[in-house]
N, C-alpha and C positions, 0 to 999 in steps of 0.2 A: 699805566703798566701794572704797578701793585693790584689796581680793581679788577686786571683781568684775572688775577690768577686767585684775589683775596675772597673768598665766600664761605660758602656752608663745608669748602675742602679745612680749612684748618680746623671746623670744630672736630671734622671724621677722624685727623690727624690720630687721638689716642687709641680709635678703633685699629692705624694702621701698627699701632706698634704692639697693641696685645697679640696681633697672626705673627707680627716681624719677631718679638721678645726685643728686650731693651737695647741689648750689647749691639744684635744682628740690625737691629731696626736704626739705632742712631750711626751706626754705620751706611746704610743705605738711605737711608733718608737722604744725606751728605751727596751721598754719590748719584741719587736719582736726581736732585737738583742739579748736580754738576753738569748730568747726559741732556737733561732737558735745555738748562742753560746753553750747552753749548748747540745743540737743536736749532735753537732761536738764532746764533749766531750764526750759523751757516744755512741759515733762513734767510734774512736779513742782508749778510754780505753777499748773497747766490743772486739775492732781488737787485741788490744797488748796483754789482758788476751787469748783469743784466740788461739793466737801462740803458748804463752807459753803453754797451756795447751794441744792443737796437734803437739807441735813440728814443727810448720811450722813456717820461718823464718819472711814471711812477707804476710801478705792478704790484697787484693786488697777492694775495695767496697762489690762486687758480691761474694767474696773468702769469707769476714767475714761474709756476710747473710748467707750464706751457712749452715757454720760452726753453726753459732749460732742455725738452724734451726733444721740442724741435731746432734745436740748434746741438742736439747731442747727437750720438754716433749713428749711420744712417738707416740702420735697419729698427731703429727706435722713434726714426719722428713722423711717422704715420699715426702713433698713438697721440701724436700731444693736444687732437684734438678732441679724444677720448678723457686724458685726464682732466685737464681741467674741468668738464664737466663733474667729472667725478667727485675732484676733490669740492668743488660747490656744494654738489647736497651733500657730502659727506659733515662739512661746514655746519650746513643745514639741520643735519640729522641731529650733531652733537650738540646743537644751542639747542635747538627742540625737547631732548632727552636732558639736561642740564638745567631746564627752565620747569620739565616735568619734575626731576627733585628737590630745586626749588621752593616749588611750590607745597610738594608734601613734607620737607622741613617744616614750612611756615606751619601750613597744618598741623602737625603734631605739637610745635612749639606754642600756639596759640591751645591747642586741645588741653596739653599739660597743664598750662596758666588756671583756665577756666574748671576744669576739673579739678585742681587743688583750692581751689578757692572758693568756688561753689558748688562743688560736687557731681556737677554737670556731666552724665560719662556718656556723653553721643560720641559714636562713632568718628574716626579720622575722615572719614568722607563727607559728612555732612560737610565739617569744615575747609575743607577740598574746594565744596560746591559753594559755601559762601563768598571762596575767593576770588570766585570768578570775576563780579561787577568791579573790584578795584582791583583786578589784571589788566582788562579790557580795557579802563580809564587808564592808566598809568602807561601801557604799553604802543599807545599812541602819539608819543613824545618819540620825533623820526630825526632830527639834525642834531649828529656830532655834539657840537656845542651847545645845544640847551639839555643834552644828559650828563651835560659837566657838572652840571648843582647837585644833582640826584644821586652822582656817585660820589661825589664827593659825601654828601651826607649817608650814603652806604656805609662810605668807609667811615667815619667815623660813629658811625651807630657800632660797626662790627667789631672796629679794634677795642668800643669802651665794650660790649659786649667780651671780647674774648680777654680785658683786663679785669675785670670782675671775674670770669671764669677761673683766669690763674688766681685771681685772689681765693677763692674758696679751694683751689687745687693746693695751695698752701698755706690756708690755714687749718689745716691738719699734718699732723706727723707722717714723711712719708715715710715708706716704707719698703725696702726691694724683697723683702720675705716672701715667699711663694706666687713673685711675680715669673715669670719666661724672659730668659737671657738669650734665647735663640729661637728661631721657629721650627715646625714639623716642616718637610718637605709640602705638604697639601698646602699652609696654610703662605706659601713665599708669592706663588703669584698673588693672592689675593693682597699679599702687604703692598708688593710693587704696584698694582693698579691701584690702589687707593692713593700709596704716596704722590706719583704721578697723575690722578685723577683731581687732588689736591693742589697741585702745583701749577699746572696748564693752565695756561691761557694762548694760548698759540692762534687764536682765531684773530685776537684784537693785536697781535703784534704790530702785522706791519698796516692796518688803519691807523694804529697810533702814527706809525715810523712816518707814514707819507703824509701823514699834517701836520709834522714838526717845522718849527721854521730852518730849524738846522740839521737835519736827518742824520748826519757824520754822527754828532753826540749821542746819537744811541747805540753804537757798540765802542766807543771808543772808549780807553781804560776809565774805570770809576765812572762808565755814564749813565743812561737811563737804566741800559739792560742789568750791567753789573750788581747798581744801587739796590734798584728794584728786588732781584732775586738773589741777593744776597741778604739781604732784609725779610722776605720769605722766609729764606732756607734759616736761620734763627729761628723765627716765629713760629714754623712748623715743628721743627726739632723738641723746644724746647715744649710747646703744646702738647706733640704726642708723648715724648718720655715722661715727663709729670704730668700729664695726666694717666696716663695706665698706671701711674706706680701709687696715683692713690684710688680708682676706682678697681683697678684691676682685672677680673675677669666678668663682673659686672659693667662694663664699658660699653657703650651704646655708640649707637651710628652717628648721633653728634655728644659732643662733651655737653653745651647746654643741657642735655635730657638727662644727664648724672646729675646736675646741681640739685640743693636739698627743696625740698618742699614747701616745708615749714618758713622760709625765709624769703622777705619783700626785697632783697638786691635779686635773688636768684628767679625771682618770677618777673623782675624788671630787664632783666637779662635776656631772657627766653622771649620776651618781646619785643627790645631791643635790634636784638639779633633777627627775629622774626622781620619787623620792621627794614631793617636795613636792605634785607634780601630782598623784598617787594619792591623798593623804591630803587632797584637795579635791574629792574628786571626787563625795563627799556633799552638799557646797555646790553644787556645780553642778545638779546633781539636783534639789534643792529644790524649787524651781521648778514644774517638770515634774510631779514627784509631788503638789504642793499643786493642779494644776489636774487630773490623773489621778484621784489619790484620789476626790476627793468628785462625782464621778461615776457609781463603782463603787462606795463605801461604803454607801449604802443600797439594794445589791441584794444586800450580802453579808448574813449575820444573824451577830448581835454579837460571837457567841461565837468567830467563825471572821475576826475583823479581823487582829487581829497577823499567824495566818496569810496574809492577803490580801494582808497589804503585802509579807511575806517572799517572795510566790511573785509578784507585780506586778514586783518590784525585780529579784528574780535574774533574772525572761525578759525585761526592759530591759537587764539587765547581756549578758544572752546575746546579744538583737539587736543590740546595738552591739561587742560584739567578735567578731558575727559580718560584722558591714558593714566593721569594720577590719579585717578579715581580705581584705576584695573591693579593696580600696586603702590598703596597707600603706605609704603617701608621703605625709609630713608635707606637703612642697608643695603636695599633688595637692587638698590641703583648704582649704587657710589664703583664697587666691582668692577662691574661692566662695563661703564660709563668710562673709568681709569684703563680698562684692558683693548677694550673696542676703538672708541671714536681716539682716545689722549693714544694711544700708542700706532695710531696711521697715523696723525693728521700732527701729532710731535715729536714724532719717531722717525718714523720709515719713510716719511715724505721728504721732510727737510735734507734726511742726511741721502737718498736719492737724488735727489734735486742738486746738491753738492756734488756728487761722484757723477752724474751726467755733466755738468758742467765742467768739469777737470779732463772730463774723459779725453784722449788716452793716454795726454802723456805731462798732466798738472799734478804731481801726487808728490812732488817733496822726493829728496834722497831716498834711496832703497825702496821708492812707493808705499810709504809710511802712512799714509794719508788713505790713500787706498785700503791697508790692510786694518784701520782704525773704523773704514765707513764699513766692511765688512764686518767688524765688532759690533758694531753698533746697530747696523739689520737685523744681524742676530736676536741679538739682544730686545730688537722691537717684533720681532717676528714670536720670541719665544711667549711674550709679553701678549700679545696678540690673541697666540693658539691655545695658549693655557690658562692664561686669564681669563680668557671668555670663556673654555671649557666650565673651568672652577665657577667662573661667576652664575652661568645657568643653574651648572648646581645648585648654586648657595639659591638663586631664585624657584627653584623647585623645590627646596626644601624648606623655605617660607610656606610657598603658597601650597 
């Protein structure tokens, strides 16, 4: 649960608080964690009532909109067999686009290394293109449990990574001197998608939830969910406030790309961190491939499947370091990435999915419940139109 949401978002963390400003920003960070958290949970409990009530053992993402859809009010379940399509590639698109900045992190993080050290200054793309042969290896690693080792050493590459990180954040004096206590109007959606782009992992919830042996313990008090993104919502916090307060407005698209130069923790870091994301990037895929797959599995004939995955996998490994190659800018993603795919697919869906199932008359005294799911559309819809607006921007005025 931490590896779904733990990656290249905490290190963007201090980029979100330089658009947020510190006051505005550790205030919302707080509260974007709370909306997503509870996302997950009326994700979650919308899928478990679900089962029980169709007799189905376990529903995927796409399985529980479905359900929800067609078992909701009648002039709505003609589409449920519309969404779930949807929300599939939509799945799709966000691991795809997720695995494209991925990978241009690693790139710049390895560019940085080698440029500081031997003054090598080839372009971000080359190294783009080198990373192709051990994407293509690496992301052929297809069952659940044998990408248990791999994340698990993710994670502990990225948390010593981001401990080292706060170590050079404070070993200098900080500072709140001509840092921003609040943001400009322009620059609020772009905090919100980042914090949120940061935080999501909504793709691997409920894969997690329906391999547990005991599925109850993950929303029940202090369980998986709580643990999990309560332990986040620290790490981010306290990542992006100190970090903006000592780079500032010099702040980059990840914190690693601020650490100094001149120093062998901070270039063991920057590869570290590189490191870990690579060796994740099977888990991220997952996904992807579990709704790919079994699409295309019964047009292949049997004898020709391994083959099928090997050659599915490598021309996804190709498309996406061929689209990191078209916008080689950590920045240029993180936006969009937060405004677009994190605000459907952890926003608007879940809490959807919740108010069809309630419909019309499960909503709590005075339909409290109801008037909290209409907050919260809102509130992902705003996220949605203005975030992506903003984000294009911000990517037009890169390139």
């Amino acid at each position: 649960m931490v590896k779904g949401s733990l990656g290249t978002g905490i290190m963007a963390m201090p980029l979100a608080f330089k658009n947020g400003g510190l006051i505005f920003g550790s205030i919302g960070t707080v509260l974007i964690c709370t909306i997503y958290a509870h996302s997950v949970h009326l994700l979650v409990g919308t899928s478990q009532k679900l089962c029980k009530k169709t007799q189905i053992p376990v529903l995927d993402y796409a399985g529980t909109a479905h359900k929800a859809f067609d078992t909701g009010p009648p002039r709505i379940r003609p589409l449920a067999k519309y969404v779930s399509v949807f929300i599939d590639w939509m799945l799709v698109i966000d691991s795809i686009l997720s695995i494209c900045l991925y990978i241009v992190f690693i790139a710049q993080s390895v560019q940085d290394v080698i440029y500081n050290q031997q003054g090598l200054d080839w372009d971000t793309r080359i190294y783009i293109l080198l990373l192709l042969i051990p994407i293509i290896v690496i992301i052929q690693v297809r069952e659940l449990k044998q990408l248990v080792p791999f994340t698990a050493v993710a994670n502990m590459l990225i948390i010593a990574s981001l401990g080292v990180s706060l170590y050079f954040i404070f070993s200098k004096p900080i500072s709140l001197t001509g840092k921003n206590m609040w943001p400009q109007w322009t620059t609020i959606p772009t905090f919100v998608s980042t914090v949120l782009f940061a935080i999501a992992g909504i793709k691997t919830v409920l894969p997690i939830e329906n391999k547990m042996k005991h599925p109850i313990d993950f929303l029940r008090p202090a369980g998986v969910m709580q643990s999990a993104l309560g332990l986040l919502t620290m790490l981010y916090g306290v990542t992006g406030f100190f970090g903006y307060t000592q780079y500032g407005e010099d702040t980059k698209g990840s914190v690693t790309l601020n650490l100094p130069s001149d120093s062998g923790w901070a270039e063991t870091t920057r590869l570290l961190s590189a490191i870990g994301i690579l060796v994740s990037l099977g888990f991220t895929l997952y996904i992807p491939m579990e709704i790919i797959w079994p699409r295309l599995e019964q047009k292949i004939p049997l004898k020709w499947h391994n083959l099928g995955q090997i050659t599915i996998r490598s021309a996804l490994a190709i498309s996406m370091v061929g689209f990191a190659l078209v916008a080689p800018k950590v920045e240029s993603f993180i936006g969009l990435l937060g405004s677009f795919g994190t605000a459907i697919l952890s926003v608007l869906l879940p809490v959807t999915v919740d108010l069809l199932y309630r419909w019309p008359n499960d909503f709590g005294r005075f339909r409290w419940k109801l008037v909290k799911d209409i907050i919260l559309i809102l509130f992902g819809l705003f996220v949605l139109i203005v975030g992506t607006y903003f984000g294009i921007l911000d990517i037009v005025a890169i390139y």
